[in-house]
C-alpha positions as CSV (number, residue, x, y, z in Angstrom):
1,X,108.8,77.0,90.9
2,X,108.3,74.9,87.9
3,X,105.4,75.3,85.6
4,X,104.1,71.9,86.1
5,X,104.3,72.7,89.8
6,X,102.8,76.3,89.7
7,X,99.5,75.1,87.7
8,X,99.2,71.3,90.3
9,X,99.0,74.5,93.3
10,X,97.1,76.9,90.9
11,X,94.6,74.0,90.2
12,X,94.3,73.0,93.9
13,X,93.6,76.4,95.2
14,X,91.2,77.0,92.5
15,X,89.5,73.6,92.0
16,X,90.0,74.2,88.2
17,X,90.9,76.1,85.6
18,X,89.5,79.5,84.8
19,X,89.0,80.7,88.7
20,X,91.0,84.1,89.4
21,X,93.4,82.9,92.3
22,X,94.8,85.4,94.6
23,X,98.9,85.4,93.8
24,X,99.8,86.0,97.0
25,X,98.2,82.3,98.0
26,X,100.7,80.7,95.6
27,X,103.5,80.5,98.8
28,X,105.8,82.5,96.8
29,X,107.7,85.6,98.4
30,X,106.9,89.2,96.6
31,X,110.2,88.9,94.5
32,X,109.7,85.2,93.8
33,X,106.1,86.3,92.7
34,X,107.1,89.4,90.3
35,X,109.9,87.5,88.7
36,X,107.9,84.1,87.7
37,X,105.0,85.8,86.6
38,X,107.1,88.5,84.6
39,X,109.0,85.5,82.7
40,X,105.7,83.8,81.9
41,X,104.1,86.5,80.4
42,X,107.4,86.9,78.4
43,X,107.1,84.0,76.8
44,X,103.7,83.4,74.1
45,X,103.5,80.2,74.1
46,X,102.9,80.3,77.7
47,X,101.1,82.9,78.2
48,X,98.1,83.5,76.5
49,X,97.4,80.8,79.1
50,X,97.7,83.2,82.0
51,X,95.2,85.7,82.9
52,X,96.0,88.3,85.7
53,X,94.0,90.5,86.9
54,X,94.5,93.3,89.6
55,X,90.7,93.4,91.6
56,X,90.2,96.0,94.4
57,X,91.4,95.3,97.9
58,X,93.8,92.6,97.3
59,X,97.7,92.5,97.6
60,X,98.8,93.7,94.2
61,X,102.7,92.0,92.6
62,X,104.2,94.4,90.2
63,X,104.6,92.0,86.5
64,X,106.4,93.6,84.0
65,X,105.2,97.4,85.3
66,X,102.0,96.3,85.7
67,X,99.9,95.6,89.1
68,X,97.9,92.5,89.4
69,X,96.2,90.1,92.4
70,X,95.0,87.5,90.5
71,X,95.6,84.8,88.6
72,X,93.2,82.5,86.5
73,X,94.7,80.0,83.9
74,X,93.0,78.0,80.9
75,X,93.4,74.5,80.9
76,X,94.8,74.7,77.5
77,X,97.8,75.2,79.4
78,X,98.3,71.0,79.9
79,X,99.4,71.0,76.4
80,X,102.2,72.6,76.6
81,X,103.4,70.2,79.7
């Protein structure tokens, strides 16, 4: 999935920016999930946009060792589009 792509779905399942969003309601398949997330939070310029989050009860994705659910992204991001 391309950036442009991931934060058009992000912003439709959130209504907005700055709303935690479920991963798992992104469409992506565990390993798709893991390995986009993991390059985005690689990368700086990217993201300090990106805010995950792992809240109780949800399906956790394991992103560079870590376990998060959520997402929320700032809407600083469109700059970098």
């Amino acid at each position: 999935m391309q950036l442009r792509d991931l934060i058009e779905k992000y912003r439709t399942l959130a209504g907005g920016f700055g709303k935690a969003v479920p991963l798992e309601s992104l469409g992506l398949n565990r390993e798709e999930t893991e390995r986009l997330f993991s390059s985005l939070d690689e990368d700086y310029h990217i993201s300090r946009y990106f805010h995950l989050s792992k809240l109780s009860g949800a399906t956790a994705y394991t992103i560079n060792g870590f376990p998060h659910s959520h997402v929320s992204i700032d809407a600083e991001i469109q700059t970098t589009l």
